[in-house]
N, CA, C and O atoms as a Maestro MAE file, in Angstrom:
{
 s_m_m2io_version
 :::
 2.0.0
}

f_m_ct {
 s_m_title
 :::
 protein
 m_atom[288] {
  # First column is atom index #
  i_m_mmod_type
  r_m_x_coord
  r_m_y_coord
  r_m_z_coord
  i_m_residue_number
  s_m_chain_name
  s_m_pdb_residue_name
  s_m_pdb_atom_name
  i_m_atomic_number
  :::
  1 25 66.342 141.525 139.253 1 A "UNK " " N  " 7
  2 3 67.108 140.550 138.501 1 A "UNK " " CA " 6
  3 2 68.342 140.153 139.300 1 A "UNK " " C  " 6
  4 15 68.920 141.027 139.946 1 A "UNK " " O  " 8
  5 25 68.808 138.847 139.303 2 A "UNK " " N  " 7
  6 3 69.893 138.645 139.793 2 A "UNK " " CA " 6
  7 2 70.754 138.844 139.054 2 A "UNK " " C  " 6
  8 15 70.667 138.734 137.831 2 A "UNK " " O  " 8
  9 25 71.908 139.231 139.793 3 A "UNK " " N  " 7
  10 3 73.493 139.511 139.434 3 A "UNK " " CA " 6
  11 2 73.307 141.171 138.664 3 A "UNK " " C  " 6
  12 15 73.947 141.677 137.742 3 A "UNK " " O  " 8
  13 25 72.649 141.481 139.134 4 A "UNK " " N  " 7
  14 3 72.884 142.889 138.348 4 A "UNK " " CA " 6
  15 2 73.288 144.053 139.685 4 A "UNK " " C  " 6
  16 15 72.715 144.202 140.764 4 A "UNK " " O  " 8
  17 25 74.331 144.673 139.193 5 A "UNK " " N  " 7
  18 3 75.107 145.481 140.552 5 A "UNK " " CA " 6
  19 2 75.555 146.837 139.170 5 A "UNK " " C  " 6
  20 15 75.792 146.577 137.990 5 A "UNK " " O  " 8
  21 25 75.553 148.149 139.777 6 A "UNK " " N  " 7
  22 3 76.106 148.982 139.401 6 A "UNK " " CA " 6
  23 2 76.559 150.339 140.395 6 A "UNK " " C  " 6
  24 15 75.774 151.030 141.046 6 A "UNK " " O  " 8
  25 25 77.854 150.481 140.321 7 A "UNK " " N  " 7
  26 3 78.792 150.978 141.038 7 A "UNK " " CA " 6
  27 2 79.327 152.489 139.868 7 A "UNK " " C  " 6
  28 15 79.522 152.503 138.653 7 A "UNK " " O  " 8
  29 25 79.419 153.612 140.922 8 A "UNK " " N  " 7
  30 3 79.934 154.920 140.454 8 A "UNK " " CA " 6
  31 2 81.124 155.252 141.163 8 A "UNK " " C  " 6
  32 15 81.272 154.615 142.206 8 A "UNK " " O  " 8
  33 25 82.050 156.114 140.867 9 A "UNK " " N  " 7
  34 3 82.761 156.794 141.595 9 A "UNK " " CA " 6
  35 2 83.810 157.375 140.996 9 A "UNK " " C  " 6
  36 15 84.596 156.774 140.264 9 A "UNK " " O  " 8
  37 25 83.877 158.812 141.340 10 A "UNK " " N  " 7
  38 3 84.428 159.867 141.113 10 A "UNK " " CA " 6
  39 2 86.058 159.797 140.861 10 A "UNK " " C  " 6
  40 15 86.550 158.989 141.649 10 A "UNK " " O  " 8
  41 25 86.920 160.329 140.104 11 A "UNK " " N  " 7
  42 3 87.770 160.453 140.126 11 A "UNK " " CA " 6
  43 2 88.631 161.464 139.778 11 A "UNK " " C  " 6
  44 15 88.197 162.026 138.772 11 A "UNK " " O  " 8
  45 25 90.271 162.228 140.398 12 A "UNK " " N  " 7
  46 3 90.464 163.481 139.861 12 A "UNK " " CA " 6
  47 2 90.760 163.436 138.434 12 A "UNK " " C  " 6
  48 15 90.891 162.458 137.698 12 A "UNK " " O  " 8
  49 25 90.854 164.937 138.134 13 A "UNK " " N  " 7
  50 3 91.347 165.032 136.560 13 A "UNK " " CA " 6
  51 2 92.872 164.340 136.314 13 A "UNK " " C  " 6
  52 15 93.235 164.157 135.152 13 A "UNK " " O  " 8
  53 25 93.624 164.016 137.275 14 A "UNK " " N  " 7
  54 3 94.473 163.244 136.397 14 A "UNK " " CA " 6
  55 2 94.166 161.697 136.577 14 A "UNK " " C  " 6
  56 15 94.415 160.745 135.838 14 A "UNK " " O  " 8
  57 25 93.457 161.781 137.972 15 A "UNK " " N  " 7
  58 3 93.494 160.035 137.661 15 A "UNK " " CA " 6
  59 2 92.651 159.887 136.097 15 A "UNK " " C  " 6
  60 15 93.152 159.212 135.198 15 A "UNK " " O  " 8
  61 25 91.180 160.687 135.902 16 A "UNK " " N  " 7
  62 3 90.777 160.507 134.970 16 A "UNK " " CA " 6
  63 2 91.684 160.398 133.574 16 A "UNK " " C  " 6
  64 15 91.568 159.559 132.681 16 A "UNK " " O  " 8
  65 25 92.490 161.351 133.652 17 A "UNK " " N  " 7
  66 3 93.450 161.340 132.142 17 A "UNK " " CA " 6
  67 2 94.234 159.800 132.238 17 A "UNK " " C  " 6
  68 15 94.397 159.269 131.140 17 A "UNK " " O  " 8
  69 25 94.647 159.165 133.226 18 A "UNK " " N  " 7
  70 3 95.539 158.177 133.276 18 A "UNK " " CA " 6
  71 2 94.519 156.930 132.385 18 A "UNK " " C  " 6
  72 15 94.724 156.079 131.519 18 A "UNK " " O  " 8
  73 25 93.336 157.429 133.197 19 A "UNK " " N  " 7
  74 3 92.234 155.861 132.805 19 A "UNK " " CA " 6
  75 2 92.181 155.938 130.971 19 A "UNK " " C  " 6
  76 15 92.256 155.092 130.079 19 A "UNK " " O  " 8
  77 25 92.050 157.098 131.005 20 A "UNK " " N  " 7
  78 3 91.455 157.325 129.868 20 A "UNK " " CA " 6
  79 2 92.110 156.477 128.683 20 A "UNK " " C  " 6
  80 15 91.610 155.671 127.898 20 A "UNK " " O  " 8
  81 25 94.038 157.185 128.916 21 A "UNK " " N  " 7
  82 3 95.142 156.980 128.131 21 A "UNK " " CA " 6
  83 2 95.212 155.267 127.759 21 A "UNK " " C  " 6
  84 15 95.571 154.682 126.737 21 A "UNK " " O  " 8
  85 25 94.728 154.800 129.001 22 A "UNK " " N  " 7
  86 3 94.748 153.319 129.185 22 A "UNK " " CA " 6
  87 2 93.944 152.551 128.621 22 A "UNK " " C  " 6
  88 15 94.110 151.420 128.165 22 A "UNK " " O  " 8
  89 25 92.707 153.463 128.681 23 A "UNK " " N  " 7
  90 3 91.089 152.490 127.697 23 A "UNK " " CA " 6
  91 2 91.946 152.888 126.351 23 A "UNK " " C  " 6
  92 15 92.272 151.932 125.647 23 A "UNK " " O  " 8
  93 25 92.419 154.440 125.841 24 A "UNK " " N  " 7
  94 3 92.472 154.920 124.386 24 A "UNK " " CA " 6
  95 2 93.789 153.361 123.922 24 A "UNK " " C  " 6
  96 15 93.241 152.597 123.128 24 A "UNK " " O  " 8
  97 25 94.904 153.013 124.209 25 A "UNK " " N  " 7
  98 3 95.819 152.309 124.198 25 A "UNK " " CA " 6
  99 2 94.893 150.653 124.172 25 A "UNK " " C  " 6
  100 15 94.951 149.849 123.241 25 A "UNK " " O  " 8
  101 25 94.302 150.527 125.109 26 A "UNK " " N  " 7
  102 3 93.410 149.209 124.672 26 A "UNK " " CA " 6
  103 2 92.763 149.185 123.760 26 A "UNK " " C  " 6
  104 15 92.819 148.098 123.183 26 A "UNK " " O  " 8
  105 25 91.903 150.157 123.152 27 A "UNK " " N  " 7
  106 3 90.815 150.261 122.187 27 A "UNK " " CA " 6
  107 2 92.202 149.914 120.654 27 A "UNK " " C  " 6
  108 15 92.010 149.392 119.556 27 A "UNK " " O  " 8
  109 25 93.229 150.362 121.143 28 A "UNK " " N  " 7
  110 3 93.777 150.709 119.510 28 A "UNK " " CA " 6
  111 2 94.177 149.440 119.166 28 A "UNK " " C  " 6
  112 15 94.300 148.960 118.039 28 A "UNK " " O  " 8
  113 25 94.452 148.724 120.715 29 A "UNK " " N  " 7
  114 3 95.676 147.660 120.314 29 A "UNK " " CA " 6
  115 2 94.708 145.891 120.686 29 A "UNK " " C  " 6
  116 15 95.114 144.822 121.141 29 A "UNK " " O  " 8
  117 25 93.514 146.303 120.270 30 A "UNK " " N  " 7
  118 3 92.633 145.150 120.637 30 A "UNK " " CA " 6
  119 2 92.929 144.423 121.283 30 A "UNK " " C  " 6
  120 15 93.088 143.282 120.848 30 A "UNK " " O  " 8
  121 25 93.187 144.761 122.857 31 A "UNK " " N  " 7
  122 3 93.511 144.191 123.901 31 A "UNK " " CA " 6
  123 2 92.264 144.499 125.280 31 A "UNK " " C  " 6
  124 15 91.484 145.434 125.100 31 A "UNK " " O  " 8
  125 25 92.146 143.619 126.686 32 A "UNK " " N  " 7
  126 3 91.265 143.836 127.470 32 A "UNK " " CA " 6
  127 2 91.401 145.232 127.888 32 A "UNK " " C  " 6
  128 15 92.413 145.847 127.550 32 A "UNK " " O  " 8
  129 25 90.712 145.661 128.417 33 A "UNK " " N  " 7
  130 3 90.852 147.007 129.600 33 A "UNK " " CA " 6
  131 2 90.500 146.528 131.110 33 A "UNK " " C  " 6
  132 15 89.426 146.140 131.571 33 A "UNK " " O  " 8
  133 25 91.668 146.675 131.676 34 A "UNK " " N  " 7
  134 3 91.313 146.569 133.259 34 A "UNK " " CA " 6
  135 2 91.088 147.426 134.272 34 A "UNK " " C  " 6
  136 15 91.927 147.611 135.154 34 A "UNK " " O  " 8
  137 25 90.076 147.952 134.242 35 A "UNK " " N  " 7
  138 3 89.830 148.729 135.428 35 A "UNK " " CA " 6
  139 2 89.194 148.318 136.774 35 A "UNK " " C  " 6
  140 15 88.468 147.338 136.936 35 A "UNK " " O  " 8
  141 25 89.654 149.404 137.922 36 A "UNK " " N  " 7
  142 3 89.142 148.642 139.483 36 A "UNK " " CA " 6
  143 2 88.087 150.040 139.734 36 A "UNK " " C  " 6
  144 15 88.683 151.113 139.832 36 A "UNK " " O  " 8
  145 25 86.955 150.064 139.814 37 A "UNK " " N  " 7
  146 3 86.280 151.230 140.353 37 A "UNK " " CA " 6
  147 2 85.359 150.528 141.782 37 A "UNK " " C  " 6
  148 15 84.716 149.492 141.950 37 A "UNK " " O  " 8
  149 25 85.686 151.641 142.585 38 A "UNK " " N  " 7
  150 3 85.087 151.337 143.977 38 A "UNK " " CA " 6
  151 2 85.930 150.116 144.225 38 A "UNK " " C  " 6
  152 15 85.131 149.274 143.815 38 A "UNK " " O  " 8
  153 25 86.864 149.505 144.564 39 A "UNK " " N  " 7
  154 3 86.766 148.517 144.884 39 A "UNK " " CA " 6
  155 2 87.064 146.997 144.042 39 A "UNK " " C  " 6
  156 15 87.805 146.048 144.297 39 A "UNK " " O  " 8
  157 25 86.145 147.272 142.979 40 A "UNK " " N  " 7
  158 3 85.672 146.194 141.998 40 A "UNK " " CA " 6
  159 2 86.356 146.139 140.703 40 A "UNK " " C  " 6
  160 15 86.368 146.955 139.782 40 A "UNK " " O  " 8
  161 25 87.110 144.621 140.879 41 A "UNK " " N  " 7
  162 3 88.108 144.845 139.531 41 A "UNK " " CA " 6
  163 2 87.059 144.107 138.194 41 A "UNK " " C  " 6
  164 15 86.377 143.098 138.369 41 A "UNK " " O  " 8
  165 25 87.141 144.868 136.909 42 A "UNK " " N  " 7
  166 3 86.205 144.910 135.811 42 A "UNK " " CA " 6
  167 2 87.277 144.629 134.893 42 A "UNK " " C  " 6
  168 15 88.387 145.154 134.987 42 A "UNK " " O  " 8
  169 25 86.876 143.623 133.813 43 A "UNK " " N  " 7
  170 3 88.033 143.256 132.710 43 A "UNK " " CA " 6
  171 2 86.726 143.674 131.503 43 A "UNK " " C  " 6
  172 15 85.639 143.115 131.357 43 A "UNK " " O  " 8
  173 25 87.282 144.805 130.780 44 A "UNK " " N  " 7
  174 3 86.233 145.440 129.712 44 A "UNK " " CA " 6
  175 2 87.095 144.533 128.411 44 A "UNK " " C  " 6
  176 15 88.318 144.647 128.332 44 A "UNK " " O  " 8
  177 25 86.394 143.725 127.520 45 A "UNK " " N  " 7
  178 3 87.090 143.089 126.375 45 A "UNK " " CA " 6
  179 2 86.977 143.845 125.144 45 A "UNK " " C  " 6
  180 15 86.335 144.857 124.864 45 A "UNK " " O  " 8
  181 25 87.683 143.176 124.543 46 A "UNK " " N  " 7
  182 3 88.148 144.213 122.822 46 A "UNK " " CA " 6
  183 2 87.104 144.478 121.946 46 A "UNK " " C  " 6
  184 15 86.944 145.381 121.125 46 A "UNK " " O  " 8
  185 25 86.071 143.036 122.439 47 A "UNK " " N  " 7
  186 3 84.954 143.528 121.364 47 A "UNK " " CA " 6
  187 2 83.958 144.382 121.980 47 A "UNK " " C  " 6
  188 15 82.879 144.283 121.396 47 A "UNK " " O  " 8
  189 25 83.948 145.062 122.807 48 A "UNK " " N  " 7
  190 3 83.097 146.193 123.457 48 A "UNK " " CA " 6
  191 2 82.466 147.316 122.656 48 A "UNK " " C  " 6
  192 15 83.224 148.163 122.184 48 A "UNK " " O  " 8
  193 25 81.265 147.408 122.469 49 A "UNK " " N  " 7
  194 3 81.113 148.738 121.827 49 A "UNK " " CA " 6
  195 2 80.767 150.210 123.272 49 A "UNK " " C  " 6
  196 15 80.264 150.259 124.394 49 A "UNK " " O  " 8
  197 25 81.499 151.276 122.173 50 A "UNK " " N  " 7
  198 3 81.851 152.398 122.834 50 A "UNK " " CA " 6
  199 2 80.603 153.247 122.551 50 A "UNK " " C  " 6
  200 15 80.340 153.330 121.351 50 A "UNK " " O  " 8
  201 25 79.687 153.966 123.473 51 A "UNK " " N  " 7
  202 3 78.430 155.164 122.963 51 A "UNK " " CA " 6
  203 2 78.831 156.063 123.433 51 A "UNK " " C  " 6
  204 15 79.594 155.847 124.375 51 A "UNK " " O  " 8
  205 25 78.622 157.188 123.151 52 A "UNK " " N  " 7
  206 3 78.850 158.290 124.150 52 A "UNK " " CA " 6
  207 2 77.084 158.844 123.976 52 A "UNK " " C  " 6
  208 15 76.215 158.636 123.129 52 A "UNK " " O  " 8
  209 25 77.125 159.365 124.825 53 A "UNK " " N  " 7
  210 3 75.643 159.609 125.239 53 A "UNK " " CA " 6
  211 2 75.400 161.321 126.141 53 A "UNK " " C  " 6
  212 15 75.751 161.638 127.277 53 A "UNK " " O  " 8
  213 25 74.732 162.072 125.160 54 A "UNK " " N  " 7
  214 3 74.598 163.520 125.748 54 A "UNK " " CA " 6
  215 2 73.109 163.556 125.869 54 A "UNK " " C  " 6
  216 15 72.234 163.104 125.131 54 A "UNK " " O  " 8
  217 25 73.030 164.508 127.502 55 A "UNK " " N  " 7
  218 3 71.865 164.501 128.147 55 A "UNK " " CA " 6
  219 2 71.967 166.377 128.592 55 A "UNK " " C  " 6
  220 15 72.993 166.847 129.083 55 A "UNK " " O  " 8
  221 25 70.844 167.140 128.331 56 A "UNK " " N  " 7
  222 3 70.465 167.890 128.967 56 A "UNK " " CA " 6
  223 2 68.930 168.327 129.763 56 A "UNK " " C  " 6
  224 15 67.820 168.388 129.235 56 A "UNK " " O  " 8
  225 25 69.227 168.544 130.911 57 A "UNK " " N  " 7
  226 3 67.632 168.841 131.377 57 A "UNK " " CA " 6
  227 2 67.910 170.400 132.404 57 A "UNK " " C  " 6
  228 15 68.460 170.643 133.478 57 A "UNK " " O  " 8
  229 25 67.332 171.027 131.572 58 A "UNK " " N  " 7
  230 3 67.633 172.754 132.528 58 A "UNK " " CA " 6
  231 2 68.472 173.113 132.158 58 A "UNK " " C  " 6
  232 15 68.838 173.152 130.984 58 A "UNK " " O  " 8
  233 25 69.295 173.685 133.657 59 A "UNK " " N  " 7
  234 3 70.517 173.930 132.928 59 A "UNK " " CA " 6
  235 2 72.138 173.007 133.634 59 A "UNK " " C  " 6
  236 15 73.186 173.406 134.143 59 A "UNK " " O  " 8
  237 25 71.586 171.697 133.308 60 A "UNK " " N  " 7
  238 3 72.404 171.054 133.707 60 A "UNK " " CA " 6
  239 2 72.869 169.899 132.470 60 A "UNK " " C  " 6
  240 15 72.048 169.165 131.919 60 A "UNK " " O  " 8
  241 25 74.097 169.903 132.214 61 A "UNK " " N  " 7
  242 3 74.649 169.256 130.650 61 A "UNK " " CA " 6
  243 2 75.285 168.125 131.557 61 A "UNK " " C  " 6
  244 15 75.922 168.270 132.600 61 A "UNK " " O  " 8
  245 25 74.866 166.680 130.727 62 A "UNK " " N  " 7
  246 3 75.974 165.325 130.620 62 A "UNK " " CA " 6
  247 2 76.165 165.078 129.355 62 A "UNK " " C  " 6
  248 15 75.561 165.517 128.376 62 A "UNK " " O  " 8
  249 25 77.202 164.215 129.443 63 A "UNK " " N  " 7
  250 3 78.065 163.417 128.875 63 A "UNK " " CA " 6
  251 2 78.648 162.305 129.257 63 A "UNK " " C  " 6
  252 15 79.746 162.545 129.758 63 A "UNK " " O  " 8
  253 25 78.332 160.987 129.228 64 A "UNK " " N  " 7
  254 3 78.281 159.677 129.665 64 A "UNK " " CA " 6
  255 2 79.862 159.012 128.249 64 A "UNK " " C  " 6
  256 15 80.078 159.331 127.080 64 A "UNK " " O  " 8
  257 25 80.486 158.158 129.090 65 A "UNK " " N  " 7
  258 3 80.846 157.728 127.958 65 A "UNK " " CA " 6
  259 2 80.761 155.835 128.235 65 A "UNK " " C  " 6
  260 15 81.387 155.159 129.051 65 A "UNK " " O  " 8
  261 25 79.784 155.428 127.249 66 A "UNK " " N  " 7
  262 3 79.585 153.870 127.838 66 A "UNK " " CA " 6
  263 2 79.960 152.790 127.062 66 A "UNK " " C  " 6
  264 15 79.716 152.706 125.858 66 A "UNK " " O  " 8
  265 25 80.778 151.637 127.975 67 A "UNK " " N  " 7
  266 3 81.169 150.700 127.084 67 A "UNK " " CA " 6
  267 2 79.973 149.441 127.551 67 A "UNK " " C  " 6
  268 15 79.365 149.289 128.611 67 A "UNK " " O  " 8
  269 25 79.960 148.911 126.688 68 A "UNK " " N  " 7
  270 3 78.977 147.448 127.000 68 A "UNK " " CA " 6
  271 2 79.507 146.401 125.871 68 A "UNK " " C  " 6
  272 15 79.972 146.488 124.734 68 A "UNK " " O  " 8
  273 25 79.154 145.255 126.894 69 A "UNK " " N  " 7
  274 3 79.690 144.095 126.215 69 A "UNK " " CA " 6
  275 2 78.240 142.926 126.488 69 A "UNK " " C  " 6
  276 15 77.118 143.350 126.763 69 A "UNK " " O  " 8
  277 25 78.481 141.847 126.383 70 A "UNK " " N  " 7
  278 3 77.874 140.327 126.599 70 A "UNK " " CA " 6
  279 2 79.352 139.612 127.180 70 A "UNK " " C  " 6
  280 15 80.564 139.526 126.978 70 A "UNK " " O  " 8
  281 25 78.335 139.223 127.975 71 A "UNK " " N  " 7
  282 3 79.608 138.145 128.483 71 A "UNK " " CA " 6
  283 2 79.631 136.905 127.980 71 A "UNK " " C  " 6
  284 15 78.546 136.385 127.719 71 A "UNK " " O  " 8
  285 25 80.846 136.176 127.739 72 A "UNK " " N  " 7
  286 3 80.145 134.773 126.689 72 A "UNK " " CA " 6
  287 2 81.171 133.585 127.645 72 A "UNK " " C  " 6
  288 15 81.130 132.383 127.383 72 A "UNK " " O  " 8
  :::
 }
 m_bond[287] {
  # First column is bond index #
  i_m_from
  i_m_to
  i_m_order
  :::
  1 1 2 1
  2 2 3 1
  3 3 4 2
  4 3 5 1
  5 5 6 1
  6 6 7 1
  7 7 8 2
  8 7 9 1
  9 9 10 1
  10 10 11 1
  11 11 12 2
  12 11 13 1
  13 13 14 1
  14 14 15 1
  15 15 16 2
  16 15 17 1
  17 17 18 1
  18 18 19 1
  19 19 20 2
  20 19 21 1
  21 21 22 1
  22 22 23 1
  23 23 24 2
  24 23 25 1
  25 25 26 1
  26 26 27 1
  27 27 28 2
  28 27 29 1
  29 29 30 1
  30 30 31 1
  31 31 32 2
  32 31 33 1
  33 33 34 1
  34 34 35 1
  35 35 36 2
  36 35 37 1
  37 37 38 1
  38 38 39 1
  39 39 40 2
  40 39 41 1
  41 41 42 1
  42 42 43 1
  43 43 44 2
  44 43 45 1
  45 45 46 1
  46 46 47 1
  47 47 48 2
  48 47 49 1
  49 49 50 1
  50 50 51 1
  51 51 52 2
  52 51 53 1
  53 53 54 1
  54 54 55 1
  55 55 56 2
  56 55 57 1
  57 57 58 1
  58 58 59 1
  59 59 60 2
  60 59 61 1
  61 61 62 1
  62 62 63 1
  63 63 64 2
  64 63 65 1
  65 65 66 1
  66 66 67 1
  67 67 68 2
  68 67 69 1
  69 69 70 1
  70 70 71 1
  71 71 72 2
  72 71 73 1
  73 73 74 1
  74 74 75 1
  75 75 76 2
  76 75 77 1
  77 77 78 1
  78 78 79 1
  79 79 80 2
  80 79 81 1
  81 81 82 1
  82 82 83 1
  83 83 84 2
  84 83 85 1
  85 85 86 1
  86 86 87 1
  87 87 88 2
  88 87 89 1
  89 89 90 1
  90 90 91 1
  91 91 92 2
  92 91 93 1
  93 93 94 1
  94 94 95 1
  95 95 96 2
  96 95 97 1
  97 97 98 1
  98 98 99 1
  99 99 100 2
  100 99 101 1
  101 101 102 1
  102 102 103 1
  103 103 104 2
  104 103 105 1
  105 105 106 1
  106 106 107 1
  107 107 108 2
  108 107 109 1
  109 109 110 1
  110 110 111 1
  111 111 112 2
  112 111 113 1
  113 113 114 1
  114 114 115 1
  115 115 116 2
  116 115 117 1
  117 117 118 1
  118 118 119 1
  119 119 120 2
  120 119 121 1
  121 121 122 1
  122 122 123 1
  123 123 124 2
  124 123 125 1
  125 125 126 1
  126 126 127 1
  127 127 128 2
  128 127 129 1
  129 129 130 1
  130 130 131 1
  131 131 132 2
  132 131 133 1
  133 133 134 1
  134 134 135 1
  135 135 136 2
  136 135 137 1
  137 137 138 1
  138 138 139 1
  139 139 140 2
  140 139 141 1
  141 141 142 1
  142 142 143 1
  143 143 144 2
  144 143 145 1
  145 145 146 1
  146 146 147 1
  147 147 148 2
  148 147 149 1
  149 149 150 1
  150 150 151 1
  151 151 152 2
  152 151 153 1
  153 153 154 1
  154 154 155 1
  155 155 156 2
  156 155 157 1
  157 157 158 1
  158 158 159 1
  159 159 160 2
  160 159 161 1
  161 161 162 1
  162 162 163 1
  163 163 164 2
  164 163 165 1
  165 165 166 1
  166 166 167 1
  167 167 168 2
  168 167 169 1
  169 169 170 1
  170 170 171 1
  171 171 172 2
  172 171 173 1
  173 173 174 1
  174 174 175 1
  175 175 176 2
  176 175 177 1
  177 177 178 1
  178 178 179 1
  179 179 180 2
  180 179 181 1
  181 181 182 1
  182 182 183 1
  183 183 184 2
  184 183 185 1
  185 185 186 1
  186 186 187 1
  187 187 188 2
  188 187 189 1
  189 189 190 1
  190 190 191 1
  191 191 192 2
  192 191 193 1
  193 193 194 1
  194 194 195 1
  195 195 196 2
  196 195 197 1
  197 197 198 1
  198 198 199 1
  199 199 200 2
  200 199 201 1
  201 201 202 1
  202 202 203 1
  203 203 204 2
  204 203 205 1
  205 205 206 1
  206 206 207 1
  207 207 208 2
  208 207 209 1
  209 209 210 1
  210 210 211 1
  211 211 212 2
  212 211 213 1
  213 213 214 1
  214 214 215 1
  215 215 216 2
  216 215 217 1
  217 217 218 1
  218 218 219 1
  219 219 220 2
  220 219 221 1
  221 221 222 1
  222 222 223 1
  223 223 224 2
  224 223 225 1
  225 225 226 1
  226 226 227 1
  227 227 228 2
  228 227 229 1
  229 229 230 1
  230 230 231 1
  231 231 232 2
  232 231 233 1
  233 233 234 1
  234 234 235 1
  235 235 236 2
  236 235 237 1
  237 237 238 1
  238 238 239 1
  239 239 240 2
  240 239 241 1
  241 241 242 1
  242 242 243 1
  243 243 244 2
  244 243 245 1
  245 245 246 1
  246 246 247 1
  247 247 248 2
  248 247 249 1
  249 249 250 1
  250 250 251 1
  251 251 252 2
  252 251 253 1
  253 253 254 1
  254 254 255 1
  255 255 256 2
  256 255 257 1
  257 257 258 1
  258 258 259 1
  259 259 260 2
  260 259 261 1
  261 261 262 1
  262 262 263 1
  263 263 264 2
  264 263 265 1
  265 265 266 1
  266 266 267 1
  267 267 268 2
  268 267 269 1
  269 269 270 1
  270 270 271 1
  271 271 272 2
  272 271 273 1
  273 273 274 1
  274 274 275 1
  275 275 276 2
  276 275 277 1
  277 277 278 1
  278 278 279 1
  279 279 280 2
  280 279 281 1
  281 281 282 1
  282 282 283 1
  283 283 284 2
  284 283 285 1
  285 285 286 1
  286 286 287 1
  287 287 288 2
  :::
 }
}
């Protein structure tokens, strides 16, 4: 499919706490979320729904936390 790209990357425990504080503060105050991962600046909007998503296989545990939107 065209235009479809997906990008990962790691970050420490505080950068993680910083992002976090920043999505939790957008989510409350129905405002965008701007994040840059890898590189790539992403504008997440207010009407986004939030999943969290738990996976185990063996003995290895996730926890995903995913926002998705439509772009209009």
């Amino acid at each position: 499919m065209t235009g479809d790209k997906e990008t990962e990357k790691s970050y420490s425990t505080k950068e993680v706490v910083a992002k976090l504080r920043r999505l939790a503060d957008a989510l409350e105050e129905e405002k965008t979320f701007e994040i840059q991962i890898a590189g790539e600046r992403i504008y997440i909007p207010p009407y986004a729904t939030v999943e969290f998503e738990y996976e185990r296989q063996d003995d290895v545990e996730e926890v995903e936390i995913e926002l998705k939107w439509k772009r209009r």
